[in-house]
Structure formats: structure tokens, C-alpha cells
C-alpha positions as CSV (number, residue, x, y, z in Angstrom):
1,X,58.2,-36.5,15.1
2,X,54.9,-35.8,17.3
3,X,52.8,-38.6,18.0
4,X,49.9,-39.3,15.9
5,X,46.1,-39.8,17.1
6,X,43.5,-41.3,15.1
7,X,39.6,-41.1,16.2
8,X,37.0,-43.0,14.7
9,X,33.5,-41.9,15.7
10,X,30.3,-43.9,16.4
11,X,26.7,-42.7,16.3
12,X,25.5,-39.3,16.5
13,X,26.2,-35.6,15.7
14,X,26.8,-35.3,19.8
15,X,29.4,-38.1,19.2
16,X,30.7,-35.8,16.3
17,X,31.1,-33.0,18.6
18,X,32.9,-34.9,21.2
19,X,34.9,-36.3,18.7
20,X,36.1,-32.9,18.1
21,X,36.9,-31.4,21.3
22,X,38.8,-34.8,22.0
23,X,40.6,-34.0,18.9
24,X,41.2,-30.7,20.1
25,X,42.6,-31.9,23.5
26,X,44.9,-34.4,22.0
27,X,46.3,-31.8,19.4
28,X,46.7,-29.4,22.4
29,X,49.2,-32.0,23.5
30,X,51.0,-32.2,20.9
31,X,49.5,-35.1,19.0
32,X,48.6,-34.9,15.3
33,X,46.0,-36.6,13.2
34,X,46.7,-39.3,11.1
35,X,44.1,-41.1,8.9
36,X,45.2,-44.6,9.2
37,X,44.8,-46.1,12.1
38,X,48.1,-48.5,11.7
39,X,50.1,-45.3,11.7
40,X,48.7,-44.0,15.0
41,X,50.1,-43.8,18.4
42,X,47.0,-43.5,20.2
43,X,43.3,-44.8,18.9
44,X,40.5,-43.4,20.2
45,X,37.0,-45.1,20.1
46,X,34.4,-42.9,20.3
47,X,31.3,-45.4,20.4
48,X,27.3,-45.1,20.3
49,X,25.0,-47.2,23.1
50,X,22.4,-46.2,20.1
51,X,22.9,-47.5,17.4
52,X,22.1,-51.4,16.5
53,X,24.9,-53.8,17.1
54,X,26.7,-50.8,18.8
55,X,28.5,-53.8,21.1
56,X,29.7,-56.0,17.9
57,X,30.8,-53.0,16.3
58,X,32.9,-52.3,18.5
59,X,34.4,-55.4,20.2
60,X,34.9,-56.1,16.6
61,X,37.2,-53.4,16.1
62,X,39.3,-53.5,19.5
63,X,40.1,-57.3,18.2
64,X,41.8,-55.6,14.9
65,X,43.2,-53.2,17.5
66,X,44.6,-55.8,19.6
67,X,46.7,-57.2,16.3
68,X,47.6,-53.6,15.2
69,X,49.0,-53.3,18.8
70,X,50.9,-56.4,18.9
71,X,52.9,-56.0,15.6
72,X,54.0,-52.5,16.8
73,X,55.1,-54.3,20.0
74,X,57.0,-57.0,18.3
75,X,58.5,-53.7,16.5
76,X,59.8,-52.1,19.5
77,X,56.6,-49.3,19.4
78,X,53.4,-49.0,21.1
79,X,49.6,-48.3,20.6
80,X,47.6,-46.7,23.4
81,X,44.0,-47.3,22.5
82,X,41.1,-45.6,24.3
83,X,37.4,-46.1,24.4
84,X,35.0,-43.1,25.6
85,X,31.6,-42.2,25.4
86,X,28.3,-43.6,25.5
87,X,29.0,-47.6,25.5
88,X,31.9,-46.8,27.3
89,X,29.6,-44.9,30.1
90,X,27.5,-47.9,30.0
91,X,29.8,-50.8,30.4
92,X,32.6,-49.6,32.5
93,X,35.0,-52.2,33.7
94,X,33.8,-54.6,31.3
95,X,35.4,-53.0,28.3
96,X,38.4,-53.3,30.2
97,X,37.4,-56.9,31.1
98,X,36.5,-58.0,27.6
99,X,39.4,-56.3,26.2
100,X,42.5,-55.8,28.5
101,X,44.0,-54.6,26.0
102,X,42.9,-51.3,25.9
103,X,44.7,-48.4,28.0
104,X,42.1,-46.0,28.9
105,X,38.0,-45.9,29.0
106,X,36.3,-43.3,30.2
107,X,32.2,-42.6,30.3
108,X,30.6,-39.4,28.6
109,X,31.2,-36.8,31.4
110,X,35.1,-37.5,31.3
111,X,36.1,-35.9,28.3
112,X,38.5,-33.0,30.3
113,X,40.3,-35.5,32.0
114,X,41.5,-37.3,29.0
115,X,45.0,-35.9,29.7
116,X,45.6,-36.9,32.7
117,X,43.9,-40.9,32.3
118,X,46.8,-40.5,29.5
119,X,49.3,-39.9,31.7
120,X,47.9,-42.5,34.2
121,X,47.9,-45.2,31.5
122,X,51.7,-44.3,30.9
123,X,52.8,-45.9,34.4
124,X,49.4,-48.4,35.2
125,X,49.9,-51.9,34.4
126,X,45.9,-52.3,34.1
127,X,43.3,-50.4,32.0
128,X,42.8,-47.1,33.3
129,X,39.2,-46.8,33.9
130,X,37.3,-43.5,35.2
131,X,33.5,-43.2,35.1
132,X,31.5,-40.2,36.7
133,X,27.7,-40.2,36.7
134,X,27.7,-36.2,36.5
135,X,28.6,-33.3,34.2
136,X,31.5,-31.3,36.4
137,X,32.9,-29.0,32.7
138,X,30.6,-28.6,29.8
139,X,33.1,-30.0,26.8
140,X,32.6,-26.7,25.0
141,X,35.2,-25.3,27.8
142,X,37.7,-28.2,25.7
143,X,39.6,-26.5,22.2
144,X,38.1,-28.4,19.4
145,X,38.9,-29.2,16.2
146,X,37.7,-28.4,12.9
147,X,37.5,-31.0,9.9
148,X,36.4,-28.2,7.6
149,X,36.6,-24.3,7.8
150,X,33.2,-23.5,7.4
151,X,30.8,-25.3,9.8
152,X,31.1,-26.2,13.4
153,X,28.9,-28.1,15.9
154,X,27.9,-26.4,19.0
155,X,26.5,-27.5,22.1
156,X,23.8,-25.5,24.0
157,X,22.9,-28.5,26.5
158,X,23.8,-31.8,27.3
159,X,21.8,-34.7,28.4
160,X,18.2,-35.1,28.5
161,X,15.2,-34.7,30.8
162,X,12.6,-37.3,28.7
163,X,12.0,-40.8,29.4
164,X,11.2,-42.0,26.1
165,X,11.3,-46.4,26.3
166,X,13.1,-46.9,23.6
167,X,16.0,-44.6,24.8
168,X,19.0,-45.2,26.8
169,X,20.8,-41.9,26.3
170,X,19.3,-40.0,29.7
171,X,21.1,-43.3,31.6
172,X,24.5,-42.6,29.7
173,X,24.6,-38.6,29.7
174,X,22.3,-37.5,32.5
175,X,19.7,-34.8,32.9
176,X,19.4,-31.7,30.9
177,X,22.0,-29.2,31.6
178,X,22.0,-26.0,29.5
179,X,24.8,-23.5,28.6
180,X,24.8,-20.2,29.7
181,X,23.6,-18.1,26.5
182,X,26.7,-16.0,26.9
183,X,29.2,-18.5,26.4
184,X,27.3,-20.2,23.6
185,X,27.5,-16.4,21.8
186,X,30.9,-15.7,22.7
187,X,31.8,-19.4,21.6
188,X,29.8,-18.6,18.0
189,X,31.6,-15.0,17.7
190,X,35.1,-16.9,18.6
191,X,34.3,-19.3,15.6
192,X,32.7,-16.8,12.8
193,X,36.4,-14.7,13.6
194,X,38.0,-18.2,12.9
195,X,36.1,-18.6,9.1
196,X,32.9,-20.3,10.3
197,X,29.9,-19.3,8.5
198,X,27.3,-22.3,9.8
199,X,26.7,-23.7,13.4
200,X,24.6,-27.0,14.0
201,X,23.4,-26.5,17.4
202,X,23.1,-29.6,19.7
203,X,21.4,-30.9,22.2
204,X,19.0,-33.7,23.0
205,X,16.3,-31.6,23.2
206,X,17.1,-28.1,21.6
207,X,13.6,-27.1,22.7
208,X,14.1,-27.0,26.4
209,X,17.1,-25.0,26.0
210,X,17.4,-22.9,29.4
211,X,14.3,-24.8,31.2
212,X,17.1,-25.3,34.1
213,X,18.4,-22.4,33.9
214,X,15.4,-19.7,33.8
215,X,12.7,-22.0,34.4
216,X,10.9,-21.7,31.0
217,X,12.8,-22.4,27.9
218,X,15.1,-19.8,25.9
219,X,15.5,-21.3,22.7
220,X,13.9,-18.8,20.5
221,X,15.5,-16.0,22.5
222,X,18.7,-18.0,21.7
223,X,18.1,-18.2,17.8
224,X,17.5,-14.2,17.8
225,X,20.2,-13.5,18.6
226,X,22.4,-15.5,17.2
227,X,20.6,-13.7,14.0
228,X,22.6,-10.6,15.6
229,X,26.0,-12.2,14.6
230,X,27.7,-10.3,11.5
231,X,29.3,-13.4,9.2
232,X,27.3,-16.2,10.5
233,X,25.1,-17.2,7.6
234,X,23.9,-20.2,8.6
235,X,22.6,-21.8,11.7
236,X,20.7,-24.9,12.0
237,X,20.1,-27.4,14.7
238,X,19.2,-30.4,16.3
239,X,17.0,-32.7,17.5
240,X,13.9,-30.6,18.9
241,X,11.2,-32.6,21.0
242,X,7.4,-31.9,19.0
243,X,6.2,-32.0,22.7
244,X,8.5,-28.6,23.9
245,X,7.8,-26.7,20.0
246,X,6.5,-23.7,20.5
247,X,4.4,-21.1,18.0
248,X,7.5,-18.5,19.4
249,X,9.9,-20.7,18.3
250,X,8.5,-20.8,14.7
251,X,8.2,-17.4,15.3
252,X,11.8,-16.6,15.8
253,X,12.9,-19.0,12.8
254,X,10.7,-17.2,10.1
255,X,12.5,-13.6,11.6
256,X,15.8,-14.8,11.5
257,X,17.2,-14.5,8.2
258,X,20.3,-16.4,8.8
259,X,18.3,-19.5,11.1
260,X,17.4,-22.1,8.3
261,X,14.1,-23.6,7.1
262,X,14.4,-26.6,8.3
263,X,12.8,-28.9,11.0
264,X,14.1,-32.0,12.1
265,X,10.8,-33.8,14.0
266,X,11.1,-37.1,15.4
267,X,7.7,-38.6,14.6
268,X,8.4,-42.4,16.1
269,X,5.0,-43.7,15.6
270,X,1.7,-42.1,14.6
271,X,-0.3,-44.4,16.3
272,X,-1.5,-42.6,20.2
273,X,-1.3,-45.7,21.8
274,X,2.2,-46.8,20.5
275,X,3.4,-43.1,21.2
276,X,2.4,-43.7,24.7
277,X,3.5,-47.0,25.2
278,X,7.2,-45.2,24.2
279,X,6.1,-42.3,26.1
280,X,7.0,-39.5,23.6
281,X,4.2,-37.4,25.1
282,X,3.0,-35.9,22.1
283,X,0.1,-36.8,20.2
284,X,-0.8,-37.3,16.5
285,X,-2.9,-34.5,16.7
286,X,-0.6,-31.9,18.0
287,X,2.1,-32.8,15.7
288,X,0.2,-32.7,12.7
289,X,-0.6,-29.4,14.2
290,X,2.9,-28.3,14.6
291,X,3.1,-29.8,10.9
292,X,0.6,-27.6,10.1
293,X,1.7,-24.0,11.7
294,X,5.2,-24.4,10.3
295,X,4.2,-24.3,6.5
296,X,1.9,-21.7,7.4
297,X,4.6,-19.6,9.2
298,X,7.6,-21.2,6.9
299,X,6.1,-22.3,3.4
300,X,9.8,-23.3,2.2
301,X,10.9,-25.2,5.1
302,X,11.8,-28.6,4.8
303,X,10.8,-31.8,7.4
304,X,12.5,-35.0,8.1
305,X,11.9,-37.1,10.8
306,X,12.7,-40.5,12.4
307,X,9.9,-43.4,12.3
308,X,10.6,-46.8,14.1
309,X,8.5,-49.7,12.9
310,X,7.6,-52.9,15.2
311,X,7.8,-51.0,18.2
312,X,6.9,-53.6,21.0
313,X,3.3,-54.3,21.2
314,X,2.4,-52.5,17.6
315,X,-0.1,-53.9,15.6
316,X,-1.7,-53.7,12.0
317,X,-3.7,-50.6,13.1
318,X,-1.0,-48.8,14.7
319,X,1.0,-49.2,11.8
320,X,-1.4,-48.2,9.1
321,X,-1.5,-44.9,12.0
322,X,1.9,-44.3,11.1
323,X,1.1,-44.8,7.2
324,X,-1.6,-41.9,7.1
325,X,0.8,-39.4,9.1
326,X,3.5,-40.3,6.9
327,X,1.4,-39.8,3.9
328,X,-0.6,-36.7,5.1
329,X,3.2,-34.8,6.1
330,X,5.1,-36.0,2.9
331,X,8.4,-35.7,4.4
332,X,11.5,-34.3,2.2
333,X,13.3,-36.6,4.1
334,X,13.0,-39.7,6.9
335,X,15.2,-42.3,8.6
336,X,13.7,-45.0,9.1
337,X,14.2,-48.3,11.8
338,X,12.9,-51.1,12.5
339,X,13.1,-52.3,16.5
340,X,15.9,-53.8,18.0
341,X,15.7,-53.8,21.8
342,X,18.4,-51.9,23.4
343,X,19.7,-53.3,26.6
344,X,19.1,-51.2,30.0
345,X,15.5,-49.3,28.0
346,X,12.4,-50.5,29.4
347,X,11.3,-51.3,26.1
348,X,14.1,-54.2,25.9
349,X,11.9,-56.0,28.7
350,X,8.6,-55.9,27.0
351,X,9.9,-59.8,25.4
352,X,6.2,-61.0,25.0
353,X,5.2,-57.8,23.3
354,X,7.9,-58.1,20.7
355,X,6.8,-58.0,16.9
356,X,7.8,-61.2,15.0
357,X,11.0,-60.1,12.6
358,X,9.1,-61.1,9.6
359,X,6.5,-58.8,10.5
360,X,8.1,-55.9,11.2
361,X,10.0,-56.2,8.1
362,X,6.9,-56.8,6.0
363,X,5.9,-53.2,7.6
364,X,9.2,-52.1,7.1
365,X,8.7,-53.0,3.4
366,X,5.5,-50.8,3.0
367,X,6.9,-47.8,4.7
368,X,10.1,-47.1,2.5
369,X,8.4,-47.1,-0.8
370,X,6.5,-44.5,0.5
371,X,9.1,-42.1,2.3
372,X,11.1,-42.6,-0.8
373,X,8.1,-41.5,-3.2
374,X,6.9,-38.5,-1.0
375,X,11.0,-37.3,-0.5
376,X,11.4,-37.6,-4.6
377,X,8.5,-35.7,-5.2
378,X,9.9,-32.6,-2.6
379,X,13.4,-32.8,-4.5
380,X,12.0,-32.5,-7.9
381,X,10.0,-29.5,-6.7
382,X,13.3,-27.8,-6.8
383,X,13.6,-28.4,-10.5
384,X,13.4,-25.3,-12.2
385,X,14.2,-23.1,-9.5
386,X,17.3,-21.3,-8.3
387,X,18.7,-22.5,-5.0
388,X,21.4,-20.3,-2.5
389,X,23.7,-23.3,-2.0
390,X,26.2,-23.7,0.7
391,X,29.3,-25.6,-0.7
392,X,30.3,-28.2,1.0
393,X,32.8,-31.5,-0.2
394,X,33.5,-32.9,-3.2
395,X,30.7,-35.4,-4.5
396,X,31.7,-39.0,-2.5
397,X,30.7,-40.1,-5.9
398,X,31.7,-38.0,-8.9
399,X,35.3,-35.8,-8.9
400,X,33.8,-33.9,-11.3
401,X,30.9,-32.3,-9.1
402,X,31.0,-30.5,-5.7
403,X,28.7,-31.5,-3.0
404,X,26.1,-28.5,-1.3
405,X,23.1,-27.9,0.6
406,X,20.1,-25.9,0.2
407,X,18.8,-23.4,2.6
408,X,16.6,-26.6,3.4
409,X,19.2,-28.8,4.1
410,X,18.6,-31.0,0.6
411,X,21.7,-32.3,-1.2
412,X,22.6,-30.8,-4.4
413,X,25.4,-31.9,-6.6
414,X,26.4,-29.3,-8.6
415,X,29.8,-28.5,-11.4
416,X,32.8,-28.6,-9.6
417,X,35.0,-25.0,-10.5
418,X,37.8,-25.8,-13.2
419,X,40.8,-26.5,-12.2
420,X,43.4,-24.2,-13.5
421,X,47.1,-25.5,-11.9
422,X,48.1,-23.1,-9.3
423,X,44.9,-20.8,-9.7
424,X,42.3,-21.1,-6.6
425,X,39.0,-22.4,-8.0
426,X,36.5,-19.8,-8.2
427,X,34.6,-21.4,-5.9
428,X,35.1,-24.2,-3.3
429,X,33.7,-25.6,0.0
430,X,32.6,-22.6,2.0
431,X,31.6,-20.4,-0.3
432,X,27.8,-19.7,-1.3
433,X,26.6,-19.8,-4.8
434,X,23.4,-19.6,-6.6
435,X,22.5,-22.2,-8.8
436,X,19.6,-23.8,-11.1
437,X,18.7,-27.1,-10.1
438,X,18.4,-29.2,-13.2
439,X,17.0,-32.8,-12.1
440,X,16.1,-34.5,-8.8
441,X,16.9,-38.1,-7.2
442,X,15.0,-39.1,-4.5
443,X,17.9,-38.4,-2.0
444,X,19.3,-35.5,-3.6
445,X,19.3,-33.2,-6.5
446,X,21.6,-32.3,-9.5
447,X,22.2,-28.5,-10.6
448,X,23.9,-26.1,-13.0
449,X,27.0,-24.7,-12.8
450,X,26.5,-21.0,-10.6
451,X,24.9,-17.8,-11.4
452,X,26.2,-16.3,-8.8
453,X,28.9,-16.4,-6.4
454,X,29.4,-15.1,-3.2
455,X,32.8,-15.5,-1.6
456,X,33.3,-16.0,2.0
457,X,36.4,-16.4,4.0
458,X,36.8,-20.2,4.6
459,X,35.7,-20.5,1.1
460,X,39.0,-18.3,0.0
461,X,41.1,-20.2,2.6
462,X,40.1,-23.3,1.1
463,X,40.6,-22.6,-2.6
464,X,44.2,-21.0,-1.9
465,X,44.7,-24.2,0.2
466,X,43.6,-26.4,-2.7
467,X,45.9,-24.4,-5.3
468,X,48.9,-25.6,-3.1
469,X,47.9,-29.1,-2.8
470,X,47.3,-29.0,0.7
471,X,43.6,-30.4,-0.6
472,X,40.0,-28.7,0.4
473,X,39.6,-30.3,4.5
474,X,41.9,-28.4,7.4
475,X,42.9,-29.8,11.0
476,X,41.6,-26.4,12.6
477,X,42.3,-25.9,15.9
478,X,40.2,-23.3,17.9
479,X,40.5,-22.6,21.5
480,X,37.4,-23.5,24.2
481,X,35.5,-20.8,25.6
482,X,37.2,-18.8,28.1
483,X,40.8,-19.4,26.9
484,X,43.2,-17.1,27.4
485,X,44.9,-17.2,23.9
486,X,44.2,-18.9,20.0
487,X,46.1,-22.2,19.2
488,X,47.7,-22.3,15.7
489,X,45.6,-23.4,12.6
490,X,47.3,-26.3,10.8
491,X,46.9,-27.4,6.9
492,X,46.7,-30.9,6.3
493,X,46.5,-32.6,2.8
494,X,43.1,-34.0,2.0
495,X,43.0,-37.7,2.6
């Protein structure tokens, strides 16, 4: 029987990508997934320095670890349990410290050596700890693996160049580093041959895509040509920086059919003097203006955004700042926060500036009535209209519905296909339908069953997958960039 691996991933969709190419590693070594971790050989923590309570999180979990471990110990097996990325990068040895019993931790630049801290936790009789402070292999290089046929996540850069107060990630991952433009295509051809019809593209700051590189960024460059790519139908990506958006960018999204109309744009604050207390080095006025040009250039796109409330040092006025922008955008969509200092951020040492909790939470409670209002009212402008929907997962809540996404990245539930034993649906996660949407929610929408359908290869896969039973989500295993040969695709039963 091979081993079994079981990663559980914290924080962002850069986590999410790592996740995968450590999946991919670990599969390459002959591990296999499991979804339990009690029936795993090898745990693997992949944890955020981002997210609030990011520490409790997971010391909490290495202490149900620690029991797992020692019951397969008293039964004669073991449990190799690893911590990487970002809280990894920032602690160090005091994972190890706070939890000996951990095999391996490694920081955010350490993903390729992953087999080989394995095989030095096999013979150490201490935790197995390597840190490096510099990208040497981008992770892309790294197979990956797939959770679902149809959309991958690619990184175009890592780390970032900004020193926004609030923000610890240019600590944990470094400065921008961009991907050559020819391995990002070849790696987006590699994946459309493998069934993928949408990429996320990531990087901390999409925008400055190439700045190293060419000294000016390449990002709309970039998204023309991925437009160039026969099969990929959808490309999206994320986070851009207001401060590096450019009219050619725009420009290059409104001319490329297949790049999709929507903008993820971190507002943060709309106060001036909060934004440069944070030093986001933007304005309110040049965002509203970059607001402004993309529904001129792209009427349908949609906007979400992140907001955080009692930054250090905000006051009534600064807040009510960030209540006009809000209004005066009417986002379809925005995650909101209220501050927590993050240790290691300058912010975290602005004590006497801090908001009192009951404050901020007072401000909290004005902001999300109105978020929620404005994002209702751009979901039930969908009603009555016929949406090209990307199929995606069942509905979380409802087996009776399928879960998709517009062009503009809003959630539609929509008729799942009926089931006829041993007959592939006519439609399933993948494929692209059109369909009326019926009613709104304020996060998400509710439509018809399809007008149309238009079949696409994963979608086929994963109907003839679910008329065997093997269920609608694959362990897909593709090969990084630059290897010599494909590794095997493997079906795995939903779960």
C-alpha cells in the first residue's frame, strides 16, 4: 500500500498554489492523498502569518497532531508531520521548540527541497528545520496537483516589492520576482492540453508583473497573449495594486475575449491620511478614478475589494472617508476586517494609536449593512438576464443544485443535470452553460436550468467520471515546467 499524505491549507490562494505543487511533489514520491488526516502518513501544515489567530490555529492543530501521532505509535506506525510556509518562514526553530513533535519545517522558499528534509527527518532524532531568506526555484518548476479538472492556479511572480504597514508577507516571501513570460505560456499550453479551461494568475502584485525583469511592467502584454491560447476560456487573476493599474492594462482586458470582467481592488481605507499612515500609496482620488475608467472601458465588470476598519490611529472622519468611497463604488462584492495587529508589521507597534475594540466594532457594524446592501443590489441586477456560467462543484448546500460562476466571478446556483444511473450528466463541473438567472441573494444568485450547453473536455471527463462513481473532483497530477515527461492522472472518489 503507498503511503498516504494529507495537506490542510491556511490562508491565501498563494497558499493554495503551494499547497498544490507540494501535493504534486509528494505524489511524485509515491504518496497518495487521503482526506482524513488519522489515516495519513505524513501531515503537512501549510499555514498563513496573515490571517488573525494564524499562531492559535495552528499550535492548536499540532496538539491534535501530537495525539494522532502517539496512538499510531502505541500501534506500531508512525506520523511524520510537517509545517511550511509563511508562519513557518516566520518562526523557524520555534515551531520546532513549541512543538518537538513535528518532523520537518521549512520557510516559503523551501518548497523543492521537501524531499530531501523527508529523507533527513527519516534518520534525525530532532525536527528537521531549513529556512532560506531567498527564492533559488520558482515552485512552478515543482509537478502540481489538481483538485479539479478545469481550473488551475498559476504563478507569474512571487513576493512583493510594497511596504504596506499592515503587511508582513514582503518579510516572509521576499521581493518581487517575476516569471519569465515563456514559461508561464508554456506552463498555461501544458495545462489547457491537460483539460484546463480557466487559470487564476497569482502574484502579490499582478500589476508589476515583469518590473524586474524588463524594467517597466508586462502585465497587459502577458494577458494578450494568453488571449492567443486555443481552449483556454477563462483567465482571471489576482491581487493587482490600484497604485501600478494602468489605462493599458484595462485596455488589454476589454480586447481579450477570454480575460474576465473582473477586478479585484484592495481599497483598505478611503480616508488619504489613513492610506498613508498604511502607506498604500494610492489616493482616494486616483482610485475612484481607476473606478471610474473601468466601467467606462468594461461596463459589465464586476469589483470587490478588501476594507480594514480601526486601522491604528483612524478616527470618526476617516471612517465616514471610507463610508462615501464604499457607497460611491457599490461594490458586487467586499471582505471586510477589522484590525488585529500582526506581529513583526510596523503597524503592530503603533500601541497608543490603537482603536478601542468597541469602536472599531461599532464601525465595523455600520460598514457591513452597507457592503451587503450595495452587493445585493449588483446580484439582483442579474435577474432577468442570461449569464455564460462556468460550472464549478456541487452546491455546499443543496445536492440538488450545481455551483457556477459568471463571467464576473458572481455565484450562481443553478439545476443540477439528472441523474440517469450509468449515463454521464449532460452537464457537470467544467462545462459552460447558458442560463437565466431567476432570483438574487446578497452573496450569490439562483438560476434556471440551461439553454445552452457547451461541452468542454474536463467537463466530459468529469461526467464519465461521475457515471462510474469515481465522483466529480480528480487527484490530477501535471508535470512542472520543463519536465522531460507527463506523470499519470489518477481518479479518486469524491470525498
Amino acid at each position: 500500500m503507498p503511503r498516504r499524505y494529507h495537506i490542510r491549507t491556511f490562508g491565501c490562494q498563494m497558499n493554495e498554489h503551494d499547497s498544490g505543487r507540494a501535493a504534486g511533489v509528494l505524489e511524485s514520491l509515491g504518496y497518495r492523498a487521503t482526506s482524513s488526516p488519522e489515516d495519513a502518513d505524513l501531515v503537512l501544515l501549510n499555514t498563513c502569518a496573515v490571517r488573525e489567530n494564524a499562531d492559535n490555529k495552528l499550535y492548536g492543530t499540532l496538539g491534535h497532531l501530537k495525539s494522532t501521532k502517539d496512538a499510531r505509535q502505541a500501534a506500531g506506525q508512525d506520523l511524520t508531520i510537517v509545517v511550511g510556509g509563511c508562519l513557518a518562514q516566520k518562526d523557524g526553530v520555534t515551531v520546532a521548540e513549541r512543538a518537538p513533535w513535528v518532523d520537518v519545517v521549512y520557510g516559503t522558499h523551501n518548497l523543492p527541497a521537501l524531499p530531501a528534509l523527508l529523507a533527513e527527518a527519516d534518520s534525525a532524532e530532532l525536527p528537521v528545520v531549513e529556512l532560506i531568506e531567498q527564492l533559488e526555484t520558482f515552485p512552478s518548476a515543482l509537478p502540481a496537483k489538481r483538485e479539479v479538472r478545469h481550473h488551475a492556479w498559476v504563478s507569474i511572480s512571487v513576493g512583493c516589492d510594497n511596504s504596506c504597514t499592515f503587511c508582513i508577507v514582503p518579510r516572509l516571501r521576499g521581493g518581487e520576482r517575476s516569471r519569465r513570460p515563456g514559461e508561464i505560456i508554456h506552463e498555461i499550453r501544458q495545462l489547457v492540453e491537460d483539460g484546463v479551461v480557466e487559470v487564476t494568475l497569482l502574484g502579490q502584485n499582478v500589476n508589476s508583473y515583469g518590473r524586474d525583469l524588463f524594467g517597466a511592467s508586462r502585465f497587459a502584454e502577458l494577458l494578450r497573449e494568453l488571449g492567443a491560447i486555443d481552449g483556454l476560456e477563462r483567465v482571471r487573476f489576482t491581487s493587482p495594486h490600484p497604485r501600478d493599474f494602468t489605462e493599458e492594462v484595462l485596455e488589454a482586458m476589454a480586447e481579450t475575449p477570454n480575460v474576465m470582467p473582473h477586478l479585484h481592488l484592495p481599497l483598505q481605507s478611503g480616508s488619504d491620511r489613513i492610506l498613508r499612515l498604511m502607506r498604500r500609496s494610492y489616493r482616494r482620488r486616483r482610485y475612484l478614478r481607476l473606478v471610474e475608467r473601468t466601467r467606462q472601458l468594461l461596463p459589465d465588470a464586476a469589483l470587490s475589494t478588501d476594507i480594514i476598519v480601526g486601522f491604528p490611529g483612524e478616527t470618526e472622519a476617516d471612517f465616514e472617508a471610507t463610508l462615501e468611497v464604499v457607497d460611491a463604488v457599490r461594490f458586487d462584492q467586499a471582505f471586510t476586517f477589522q484590525y488585529s495587529p500582526r506581529p513583526g508589521t510596523p503597524a503592530a507597534a503603533l500601541v497608543e494609536a490603537f482603536v478601542p475594540p468597541e469602536v472599531v466594532a461599532e464601525r465595523y457594524g455600520r460598514l457591513e449593512p452597507m457592503v451587503r446592501a450595495h452587493s445585493l443590489a449588483r446580484h439582483q441586477a442579474l435577474v432577468g438576464t442570461a449569464q455564460e456560467l462556468l460550472i464549478e462543484s456541487p452546491s455546499k448546500s443543496d445536492v440538488r443544485r450545481w455551483s457556477a460562476r459568471t463571467r464576473g466571478n458572481h455565484l450562481v446556483h443553478l439545476p443540477a443535470a439528472p441523474d440517469t444511473p450509468g449515463e454521464p450528466p449532460a452537464y457537470a463541473p467544467g462545462d459552460l452553460v447558458v442560463a437565466e438567472v431567476l432570483e438574487a441573494a446578497t452573496n450569490y444568485a439562483l438560476a434556471a436550468a440551461p439553454e445552452q450547453v457547451r461541452h468542454t473536455a474536463a467537463g466530459r471527463a468529469t461526467a464519465r467520471a461521475m457515471a462510474a462513481g469515481d465522483g466529480w473532483r480528480t487527484a490530477t497530477v501535471t508535470p512542472g515546467v520543463g519536465a522531460a515527461r507527463p506523470l499519470p492522472i489518477v481518479a479518486t472518489p469524491a470525498g
